[in-house]
N, C-alpha and C positions, 0 to 999 in steps of 0.2 A: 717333317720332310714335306717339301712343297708338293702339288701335285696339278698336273696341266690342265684337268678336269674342272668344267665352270658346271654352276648348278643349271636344270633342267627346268624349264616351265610348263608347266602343264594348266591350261584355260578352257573351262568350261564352253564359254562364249568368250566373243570378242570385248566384252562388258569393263573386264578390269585396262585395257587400251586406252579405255576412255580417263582414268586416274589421273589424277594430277602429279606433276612431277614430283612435289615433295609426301607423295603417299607413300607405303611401307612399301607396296609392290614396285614399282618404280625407283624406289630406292635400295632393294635388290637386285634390280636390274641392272642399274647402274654402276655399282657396286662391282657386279660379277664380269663389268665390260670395261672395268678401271685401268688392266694393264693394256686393252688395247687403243684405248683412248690415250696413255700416256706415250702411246707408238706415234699417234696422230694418225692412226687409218680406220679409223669408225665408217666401218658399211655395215649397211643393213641389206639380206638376202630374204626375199619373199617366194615359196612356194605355192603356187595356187593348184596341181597337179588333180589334188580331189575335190574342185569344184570347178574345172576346165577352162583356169586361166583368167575366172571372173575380173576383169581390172575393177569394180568397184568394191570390191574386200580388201584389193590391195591399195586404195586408197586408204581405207585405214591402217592400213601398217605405217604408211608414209605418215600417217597425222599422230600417230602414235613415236613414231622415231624422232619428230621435230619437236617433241616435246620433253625428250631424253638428249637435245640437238646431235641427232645420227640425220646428217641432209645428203648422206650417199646411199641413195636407195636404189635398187632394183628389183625388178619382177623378172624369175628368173621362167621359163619357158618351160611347157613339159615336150616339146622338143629342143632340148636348149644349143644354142648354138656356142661357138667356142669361146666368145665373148664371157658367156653366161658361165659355163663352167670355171675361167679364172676368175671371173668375180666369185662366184660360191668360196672360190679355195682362199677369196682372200677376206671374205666377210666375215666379223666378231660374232655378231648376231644373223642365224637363220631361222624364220619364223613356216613353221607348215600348218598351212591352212585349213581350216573346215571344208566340208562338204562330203565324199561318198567314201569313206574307208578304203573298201575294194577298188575301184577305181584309181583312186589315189596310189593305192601299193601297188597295182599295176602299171603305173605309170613309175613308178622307183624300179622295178623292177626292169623295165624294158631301156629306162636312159642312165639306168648303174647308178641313179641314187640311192638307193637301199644298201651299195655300200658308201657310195661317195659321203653320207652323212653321218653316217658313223666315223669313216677317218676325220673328219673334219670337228666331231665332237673328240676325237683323239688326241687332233691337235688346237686345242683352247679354244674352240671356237663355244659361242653359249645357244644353247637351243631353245625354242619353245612351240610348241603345238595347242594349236584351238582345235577344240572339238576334235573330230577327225584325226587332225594332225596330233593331240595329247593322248589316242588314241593308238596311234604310229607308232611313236614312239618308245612306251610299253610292249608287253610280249606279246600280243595276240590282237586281229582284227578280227568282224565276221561282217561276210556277205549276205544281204537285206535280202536279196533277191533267190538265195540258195538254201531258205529254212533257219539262217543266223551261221554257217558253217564256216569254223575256225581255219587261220590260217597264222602262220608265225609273220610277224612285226620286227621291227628295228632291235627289239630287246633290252633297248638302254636303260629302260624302267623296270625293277623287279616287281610289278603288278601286272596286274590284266584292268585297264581301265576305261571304265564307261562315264558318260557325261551326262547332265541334264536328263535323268532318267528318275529322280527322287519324286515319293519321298521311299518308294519301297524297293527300286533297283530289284524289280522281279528279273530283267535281263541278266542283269551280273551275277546274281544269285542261281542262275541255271548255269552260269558256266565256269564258275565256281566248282560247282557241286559237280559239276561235269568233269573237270580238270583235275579234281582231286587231292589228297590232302597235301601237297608241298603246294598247290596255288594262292594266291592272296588277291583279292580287287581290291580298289579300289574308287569310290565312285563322288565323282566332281558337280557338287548341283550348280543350277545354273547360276551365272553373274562370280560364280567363285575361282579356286585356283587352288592349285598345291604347287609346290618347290618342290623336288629333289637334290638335294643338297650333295657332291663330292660324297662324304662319308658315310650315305648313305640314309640318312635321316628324311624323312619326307615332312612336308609343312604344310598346314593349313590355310589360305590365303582370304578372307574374306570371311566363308564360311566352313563350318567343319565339313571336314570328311567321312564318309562311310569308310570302314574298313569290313573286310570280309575275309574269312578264311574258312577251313574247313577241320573240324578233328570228330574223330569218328562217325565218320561221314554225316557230321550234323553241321550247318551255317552257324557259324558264333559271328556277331556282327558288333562292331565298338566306334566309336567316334574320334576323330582325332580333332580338337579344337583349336582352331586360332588362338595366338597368345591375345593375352589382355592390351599388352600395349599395340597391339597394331589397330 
């Protein structure tokens, strides 16, 4: 049974953007935006909300789109105007950016993206978050500025995911341990990537993953390795 659901990107840094079109990650990409290119409507939707709209990060999304040829790009506004919201609703690909977690979901919060991006992952649209944004997207953010204090996220990811934090992700492992035994991290070092796949399978992009969970309230921590052939 088919299912309208495209895989999730999840990027450490902006590192793997830089890939060449015929690398694994990119030919994932492609791949998971096949039926909307054969519509002939390939946009690309840029959120910059958790770094306030920097246009020079969203230059790289655009240098990274031309190289997948997605040449309808926008930067979409954290006050967005009504322009902004019909393109979101019609874009393949939404990219959310790095920069300050909190900030970010406040700003989802106050212009109804925090649902608006969810239906739009409802309806085929394919996702992917850097830093920050792969952090969104997952079940739980925390604010820098309030001791690390959790708050609920997008959820589309069944981990709790922190980035660039190796090699020992003492962060993830407190909130982990914190969250208790049904929680799972996962944690993205830098220059790498994980996929969440539809059926739930998560992927290792570059380099392996930390995996974290907790049983009896002790850290059991395991690897998830990229395959060979990538």
């Amino acid at each position: 049974m088919s299912t309208p659901y495209k895989p999730i990107f999840l990027l450490a840094d902006s590192q793997l953007l830089f890939s060449r079109k015929e690398d694994y990650f990119f030919t994932c990409l492609l791949e998971s935006l096949k039926d909307a290119t054969d519509k002939g409507d390939l946009k690309g939707a840029y959120i910059g909300a958790s770094n306030g709209d920097n246009p020079d990060f969203y230059q790289i999304f655009v240098a990274a789109c031309q190289t997948i040829d997605i040449h309808d790009c926008r930067m979409i506004s954290s006050e967005p105007s009504k322009e902004d919201y019909k393109y979101l609703d019609e874009a393949a690909l939404i990219l959310l950016a790095g920069g300050d977690i909190k900030r970010g979901w406040d700003t989802f919060v106050k212009n109804g993206f925090n649902q608006k991006i969810i239906d739009r992952y409802n309806d085929s649209a394919v996702l992917m978050g850097v830093s920050a944004g792969a952090v969104q997207l997952a079940q739980k953010g925390w604010n820098k500025s309030q001791q690390g204090k959790l708050f609920s996220t997008f959820g589309l990811v069944p981990f709790i995911i922190d980035v660039h934090d190796g090699p020992l992700w003492e962060h993830l492992h407190k909130i982990i341990l914190k969250e208790g035994e049904y929680a799972k991290g996962i944690g993205i070092s830098m220059g790498g990537g994980a996929i969440l796949h539809p059926d739930g399978a998560i992927e290792a992009i570059r380099h392996p993953l930390v995996e974290l969970t907790v049983s009896d309230e002790t850290i059991r921590q395991s690897l998830i390795l990229p395959s060979d052939s990538k």
